[in-house]
C-alpha positions in Angstrom: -2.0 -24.0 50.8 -5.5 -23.5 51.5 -6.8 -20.4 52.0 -8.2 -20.1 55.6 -10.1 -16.7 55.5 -11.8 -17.9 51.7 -13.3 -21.3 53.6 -14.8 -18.7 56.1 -16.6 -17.2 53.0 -17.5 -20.3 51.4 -19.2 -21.5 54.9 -21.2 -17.9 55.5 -22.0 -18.0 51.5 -23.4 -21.6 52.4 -25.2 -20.3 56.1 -27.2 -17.5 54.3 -28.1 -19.6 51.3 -29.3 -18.2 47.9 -30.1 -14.6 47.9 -28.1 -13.5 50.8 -31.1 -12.4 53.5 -29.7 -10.8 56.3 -25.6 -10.9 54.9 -25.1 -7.5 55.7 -27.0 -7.3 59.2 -24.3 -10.0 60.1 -21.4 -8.4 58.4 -22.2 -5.4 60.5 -22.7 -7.1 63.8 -19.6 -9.8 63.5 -17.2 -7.8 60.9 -16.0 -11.1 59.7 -17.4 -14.3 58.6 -14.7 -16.4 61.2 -16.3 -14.3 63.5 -19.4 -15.6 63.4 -18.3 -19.0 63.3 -16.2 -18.6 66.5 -19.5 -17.0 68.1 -22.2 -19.7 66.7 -23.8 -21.7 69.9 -22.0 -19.1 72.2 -25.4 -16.7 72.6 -28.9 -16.5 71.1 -28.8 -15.7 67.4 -32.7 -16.6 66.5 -33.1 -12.9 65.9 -29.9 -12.6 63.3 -30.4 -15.5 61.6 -33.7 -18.1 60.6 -33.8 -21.3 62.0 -32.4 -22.7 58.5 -29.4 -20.5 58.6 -28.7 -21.3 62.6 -28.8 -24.8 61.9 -26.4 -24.8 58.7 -24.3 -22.7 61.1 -23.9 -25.2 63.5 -23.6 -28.0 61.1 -21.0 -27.2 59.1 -17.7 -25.7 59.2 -14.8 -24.1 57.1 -12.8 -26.5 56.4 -15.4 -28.9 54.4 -15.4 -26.3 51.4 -11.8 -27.4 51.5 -12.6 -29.7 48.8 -14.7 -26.7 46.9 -12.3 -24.2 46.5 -9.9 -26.6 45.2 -12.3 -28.0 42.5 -12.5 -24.1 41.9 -9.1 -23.1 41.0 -8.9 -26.9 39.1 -11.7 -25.1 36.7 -10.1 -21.7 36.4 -12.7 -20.4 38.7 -12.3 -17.3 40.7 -13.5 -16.6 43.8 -14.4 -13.5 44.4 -14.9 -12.9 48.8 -16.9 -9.8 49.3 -13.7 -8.7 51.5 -11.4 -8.7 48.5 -10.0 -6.1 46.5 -11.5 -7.7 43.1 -15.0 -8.1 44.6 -17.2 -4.8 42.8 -17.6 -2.3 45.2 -21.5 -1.3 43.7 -22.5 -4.5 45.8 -20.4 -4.4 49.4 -23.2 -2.0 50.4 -26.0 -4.0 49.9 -28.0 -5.8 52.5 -28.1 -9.0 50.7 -25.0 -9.0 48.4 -23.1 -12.4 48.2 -20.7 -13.0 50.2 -19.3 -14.8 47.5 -19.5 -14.8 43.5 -17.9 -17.3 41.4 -16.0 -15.6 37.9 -14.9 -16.9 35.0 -13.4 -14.0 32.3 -11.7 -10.8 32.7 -12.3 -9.7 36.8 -11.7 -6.0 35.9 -14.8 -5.8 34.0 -16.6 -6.0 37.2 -15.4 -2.6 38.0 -15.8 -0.6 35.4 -16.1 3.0 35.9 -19.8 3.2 34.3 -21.7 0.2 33.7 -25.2 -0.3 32.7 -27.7 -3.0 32.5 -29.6 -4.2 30.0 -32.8 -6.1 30.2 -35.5 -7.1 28.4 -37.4 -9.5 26.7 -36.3 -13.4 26.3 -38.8 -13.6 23.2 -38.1 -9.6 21.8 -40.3 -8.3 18.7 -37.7 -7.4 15.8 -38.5 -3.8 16.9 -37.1 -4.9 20.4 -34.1 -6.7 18.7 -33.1 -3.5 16.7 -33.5 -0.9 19.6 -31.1 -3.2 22.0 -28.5 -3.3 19.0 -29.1 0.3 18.5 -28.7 1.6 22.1 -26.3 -1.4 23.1 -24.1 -0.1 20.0 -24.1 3.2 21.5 -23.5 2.2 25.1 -20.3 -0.1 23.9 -19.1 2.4 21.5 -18.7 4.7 24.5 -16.9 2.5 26.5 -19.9 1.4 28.6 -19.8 -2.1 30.3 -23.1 -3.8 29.6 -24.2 -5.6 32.4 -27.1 -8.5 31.2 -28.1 -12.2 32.0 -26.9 -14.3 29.5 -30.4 -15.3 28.8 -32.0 -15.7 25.2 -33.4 -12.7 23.6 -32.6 -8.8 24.6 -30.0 -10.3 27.2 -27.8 -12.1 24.0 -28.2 -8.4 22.2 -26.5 -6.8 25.2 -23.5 -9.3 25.7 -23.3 -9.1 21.5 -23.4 -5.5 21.4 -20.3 -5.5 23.7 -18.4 -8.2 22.1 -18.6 -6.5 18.3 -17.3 -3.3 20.3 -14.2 -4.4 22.3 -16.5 -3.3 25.5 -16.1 -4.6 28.9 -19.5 -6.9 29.8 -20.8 -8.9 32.2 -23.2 -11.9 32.0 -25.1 -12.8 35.4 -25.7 -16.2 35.5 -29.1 -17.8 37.6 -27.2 -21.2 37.1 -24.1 -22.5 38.8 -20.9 -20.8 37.7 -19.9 -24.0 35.1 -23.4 -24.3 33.5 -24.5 -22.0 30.4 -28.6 -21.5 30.1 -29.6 -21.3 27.8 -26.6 -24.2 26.3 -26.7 -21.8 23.2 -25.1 -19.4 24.1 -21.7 -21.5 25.0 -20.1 -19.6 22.0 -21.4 -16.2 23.0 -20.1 -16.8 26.3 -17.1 -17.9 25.3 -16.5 -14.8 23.7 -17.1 -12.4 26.5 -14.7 -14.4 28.5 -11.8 -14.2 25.7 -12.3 -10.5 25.2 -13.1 -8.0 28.1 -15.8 -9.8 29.5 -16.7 -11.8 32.7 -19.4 -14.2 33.6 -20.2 -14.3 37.2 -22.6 -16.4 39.3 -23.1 -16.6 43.5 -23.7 -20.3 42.6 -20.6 -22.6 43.3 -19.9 -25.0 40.2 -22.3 -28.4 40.5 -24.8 -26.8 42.4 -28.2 -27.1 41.5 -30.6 -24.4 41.4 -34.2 -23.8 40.3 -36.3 -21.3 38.7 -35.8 -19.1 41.6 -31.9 -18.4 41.0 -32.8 -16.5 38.1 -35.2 -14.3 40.1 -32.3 -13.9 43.0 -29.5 -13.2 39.8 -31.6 -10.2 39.0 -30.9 -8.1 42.0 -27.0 -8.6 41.3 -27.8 -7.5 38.0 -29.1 -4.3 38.8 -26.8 -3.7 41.4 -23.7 -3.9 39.5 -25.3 -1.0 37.3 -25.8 2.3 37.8 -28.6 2.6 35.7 -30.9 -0.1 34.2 -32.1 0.2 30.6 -35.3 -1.8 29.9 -35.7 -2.5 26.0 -39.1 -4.2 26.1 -40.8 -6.0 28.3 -44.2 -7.0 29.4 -45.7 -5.4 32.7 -45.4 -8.9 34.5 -41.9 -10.5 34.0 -38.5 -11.7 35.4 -37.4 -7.7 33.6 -39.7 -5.9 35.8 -38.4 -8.0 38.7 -34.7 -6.4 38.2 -36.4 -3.3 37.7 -38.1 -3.7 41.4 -34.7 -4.3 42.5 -33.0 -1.4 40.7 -35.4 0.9 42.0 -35.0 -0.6 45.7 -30.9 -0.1 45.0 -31.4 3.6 44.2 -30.8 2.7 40.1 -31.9 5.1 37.9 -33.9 3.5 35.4 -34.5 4.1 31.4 -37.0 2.3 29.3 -37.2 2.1 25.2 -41.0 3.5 24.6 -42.6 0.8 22.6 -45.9 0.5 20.5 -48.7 0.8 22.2 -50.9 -1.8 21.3 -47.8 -4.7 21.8 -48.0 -6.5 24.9 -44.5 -6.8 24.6 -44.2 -3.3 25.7 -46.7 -2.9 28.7 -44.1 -3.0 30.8 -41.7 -0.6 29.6 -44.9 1.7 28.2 -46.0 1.6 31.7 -42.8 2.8 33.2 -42.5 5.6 31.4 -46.8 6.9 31.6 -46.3 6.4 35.7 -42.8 8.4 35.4 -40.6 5.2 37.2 -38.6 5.6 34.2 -36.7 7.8 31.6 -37.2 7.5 27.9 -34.1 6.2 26.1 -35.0 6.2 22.5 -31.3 6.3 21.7 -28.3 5.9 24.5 -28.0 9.9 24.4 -29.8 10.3 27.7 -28.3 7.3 29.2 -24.8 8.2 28.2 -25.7 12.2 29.9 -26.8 10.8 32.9 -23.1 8.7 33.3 -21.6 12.2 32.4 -20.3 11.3 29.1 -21.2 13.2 26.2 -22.6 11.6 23.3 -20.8 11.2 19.8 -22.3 12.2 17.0 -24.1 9.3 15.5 -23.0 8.6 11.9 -25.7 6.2 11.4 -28.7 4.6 13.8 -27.8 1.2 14.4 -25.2 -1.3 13.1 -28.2 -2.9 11.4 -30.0 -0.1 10.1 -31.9 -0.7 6.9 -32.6 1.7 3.9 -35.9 3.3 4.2 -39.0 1.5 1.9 -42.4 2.9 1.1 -43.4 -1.0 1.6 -42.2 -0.9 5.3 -45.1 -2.8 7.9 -45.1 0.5 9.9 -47.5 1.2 12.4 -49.9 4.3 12.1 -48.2 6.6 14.6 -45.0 5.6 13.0 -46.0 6.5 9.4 -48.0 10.2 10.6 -44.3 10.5 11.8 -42.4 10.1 9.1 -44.9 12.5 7.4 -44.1 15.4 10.2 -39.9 14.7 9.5 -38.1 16.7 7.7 -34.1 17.4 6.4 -34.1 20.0 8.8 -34.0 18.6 13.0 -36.9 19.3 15.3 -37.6 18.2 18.7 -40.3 16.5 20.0 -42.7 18.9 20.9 -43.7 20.4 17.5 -42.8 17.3 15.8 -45.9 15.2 18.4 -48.0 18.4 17.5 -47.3 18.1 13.6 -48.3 14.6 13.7 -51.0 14.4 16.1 -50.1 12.4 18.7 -48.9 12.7 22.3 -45.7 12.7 23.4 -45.4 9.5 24.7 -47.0 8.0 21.4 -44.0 10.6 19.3 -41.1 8.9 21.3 -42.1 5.3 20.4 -43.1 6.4 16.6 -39.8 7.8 16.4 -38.4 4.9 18.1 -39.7 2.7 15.2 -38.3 4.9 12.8 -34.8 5.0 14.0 -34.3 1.2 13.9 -36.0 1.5 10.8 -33.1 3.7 9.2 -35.6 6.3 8.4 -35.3 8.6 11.4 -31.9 10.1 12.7 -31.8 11.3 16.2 -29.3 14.1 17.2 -28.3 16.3 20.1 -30.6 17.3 22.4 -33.6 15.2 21.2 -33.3 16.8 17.6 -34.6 14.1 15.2 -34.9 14.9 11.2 -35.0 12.4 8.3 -32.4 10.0 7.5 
């Protein structure tokens, strides 16, 4: 039997279009999407909704997403109605959340009790590659759903970091719900789905989007967090998009400090000089700020490497290592000892941790590995 109330959803998800504008002015003023449809070409609603929306108001009705929601539970996908128990309850708040997402995977992982997003990169430096496995590692290790796009690059590291761990995780697609992009990562997602993950999209299956439904995606990604961790990123990209977003949410935000002289990390760099953003050279401050107490870290990422003389290192990195010593210090006299400023310290050290030569500790205590 179809499901009246979930073709009322399916009509306002189709009304308001991609990206939601205006979904929860109308929620607020109608309280239910069959509601609206009973009021449409009963009084003037030019100032509620844009001439697009009025007219795909009028136009369609319920009952043609009949055919839809069929074809949905055909493909094993669930649909999620914002008015539903399983729906995640970081977005009903928002003034443009979907009134509908489509879910493939494990549901509960979409309301896990501390989540955090991931972002970076889609073509990450080996350093970037290293710090998401490190910090991801951490995250997952903890029990931490890792909230990411699916994309190539830093987005991949996030979704894999969860996987190795057993961790709940959650890919955003910009895609409809039955398309992977890029197509190679079909296994990854595969995985997520048989494990403790879910893939979610506000795109019904078929339906064709464009570049812009991965710029629309990010918002949901940084609202299903509740904080954002950028790994690297350049200071104009699709990551500092979902950063705009998770700033506009109320998201508290953490960047990976970077080398200075890599564009690659402008934007993160630039976060942290103009104070939009914490450092998170390890998941220690991340994990604090989610109230969960770090565990000691036996060893600095899951693909550390032994330290070598030989190592390309850059020169902040290497006056660093020269200031470390067996015995921890924080970062204060360890910047002093080596000459640089603090910001400069946190990305050396950075370098050094995914390098295996640098061990971080409690309370920012760092000392050789």
């Amino acid at each position: 039997m179809t499901d009246r109330r979930q073709l009322e959803w399916l009509w306002l998800s189709a009304v308001l279009g991609p990206g939601a504008a205006h979904c929860g002015r109308v929620l607020a003023l109608y309280g239910t999407p069959g509601e609206l449809y009973e009021a449409v070409g009963k009084g003037d609603m030019s100032g509620l909704l844009t001439p697009a929306q009025l007219r795909r108001a009028e136009q369609l009705t319920p009952e043609r997403f009949a055919p839809l929601l069929a074809r949905c539970h055909h493909m094993g996908v669930r649909v999620l109605c914002q008015d539903e128990e399983d729906y995640p309850a970081r977005l009903t708040a928002l003034s443009d959340a979907p009134p509908v997402l489509y879910c493939t995977g494990d549901v509960s992982a979409l309301s896990q009790p501390a989540a955090v997003a991931m972002i970076g990169s889609r073509r990450p430096s080996s350093y970037g590659v290293e710090a998401a496995a490190l910090i991801g590692g951490q995250l997952a290790q903890a029990g931490v759903c890792l909230v990411s796009g699916l994309a190539d690059g830093l987005d991949s590291e996030a979704h894999k970091a969860a996987v190795a761990a057993g961790a709940p995780t959650v890919g955003v697609l910009g895609t409809a719900i039955d398309k992977t992009y890029p197509v190679t990562n079909r296994r990854l997602r595969s995985e997520m789905e048989q494990g403790c993950g879910a893939v979610i999209s506000e795109f019904a299956p078929g339906e064709a989007t464009g570049a812009g439904g991965f710029l629309q995606r990010n918002r949901i990604i940084a609202a299903l967090a509740d904080a954002v961790c950028v790994v690297e990123a350049r200071q104009k990209s699709g990551t500092m998009n979902t950063v705009g977003h998770a700033k506009r949410y109320g998201r508290t935000v953490f960047a990976v400090p970077g080398a200075i002289f890599s564009p690659l990390c402008g934007g993160t760099n630039q976060l942290l000089e103009e104070g939009q953003a914490y450092a998170a050279p390890s998941a220690a401050p991340i994990l604090r700020h989610l109230g969960i107490e770090p565990a000691p870290q036996k060893s600095v990422s899951r693909r550390a490497r032994p330290a070598a003389p030989n190592l390309n290192l850059s020169a902040e990195a290497k006056a660093m290592q020269k200031a470390l010593t067996s015995q921890a210090q924080g970062l204060e006299p360890l910047a002093k000892a080596a000459g640089l400023s603090a910001g400069q310290a946190l990305a050396a050290l950075m370098e050094l941790e995914v390098s295996g030569i640098a061990v971080s500790g409690a309370g920012g205590q760092y000392r050789r590995a």
